[in-house]
N, C-alpha and C positions, 0 to 999 in steps of 0.2 A: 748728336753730341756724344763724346766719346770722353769716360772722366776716369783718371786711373784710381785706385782705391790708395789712400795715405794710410798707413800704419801706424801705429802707437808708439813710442819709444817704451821701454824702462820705467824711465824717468815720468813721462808722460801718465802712464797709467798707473806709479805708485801715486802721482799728482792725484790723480781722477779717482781711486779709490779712499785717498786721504778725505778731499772734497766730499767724498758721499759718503762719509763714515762722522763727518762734521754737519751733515741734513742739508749741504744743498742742493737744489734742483738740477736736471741733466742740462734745462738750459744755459743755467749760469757756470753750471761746469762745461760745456761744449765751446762758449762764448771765453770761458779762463786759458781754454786749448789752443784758442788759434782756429776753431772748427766752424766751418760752413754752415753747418748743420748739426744737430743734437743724436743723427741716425746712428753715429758709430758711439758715441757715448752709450746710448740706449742699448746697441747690440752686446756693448762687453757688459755693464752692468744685470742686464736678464741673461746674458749666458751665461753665468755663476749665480743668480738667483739674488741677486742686490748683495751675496756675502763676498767679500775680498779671497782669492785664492792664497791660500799659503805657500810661500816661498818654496821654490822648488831646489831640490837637494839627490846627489846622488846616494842610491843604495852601498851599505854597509860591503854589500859582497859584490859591486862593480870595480873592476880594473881602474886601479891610477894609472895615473900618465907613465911614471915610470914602468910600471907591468906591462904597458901597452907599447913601451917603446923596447925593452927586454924582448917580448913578442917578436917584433917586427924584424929587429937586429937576427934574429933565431930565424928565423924565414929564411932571411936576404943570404946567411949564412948555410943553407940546407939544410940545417939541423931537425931532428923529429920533432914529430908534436910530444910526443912523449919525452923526449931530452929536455923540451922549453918549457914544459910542466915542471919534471926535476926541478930546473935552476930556478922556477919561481916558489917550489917551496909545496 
């Protein structure tokens, strides 16, 4: 028997960390899910150690979208690497 692994949504797993931040058990959270089984609740709850992860954010000194599309335009255009630094500053 050959069973593909189902993924959590978003949604799904702010669900599953609200639920276990309120004291209920992984079954009754697994059973809230739509899930088979309690295995995938249990695996994301002990791989961060029962605490909820903090929302993930990009760094202060990563490229926006528009620096990355400046880039790109610079490329397509032949421009140096050193000219497409210039024009970003």
């Amino acid at each position: 028997m050959v069973t593909s692994r189902i993924w959590f949504t978003s949604a799904q797993k702010a669900e599953l960390w609200e639920r276990w931040k309120q004291g209920q058990s992984i079954s009754s959270i697994s059973r809230a899910l739509d899930r088979r089984n309690k295995t995938g609740v249990q695996r994301i709850v002990s791989l961060h150690g029962g605490i909820a992860p903090s929302a993930r954010r990009r760094a202060a000194s990563a490229l926006g979208l528009a620096e990355r599309e400046e880039i790109s335009r610079g490329i397509a255009a032949g421009l140096a690497i050193r000219a497409i630094a210039r024009s970003l500053g």
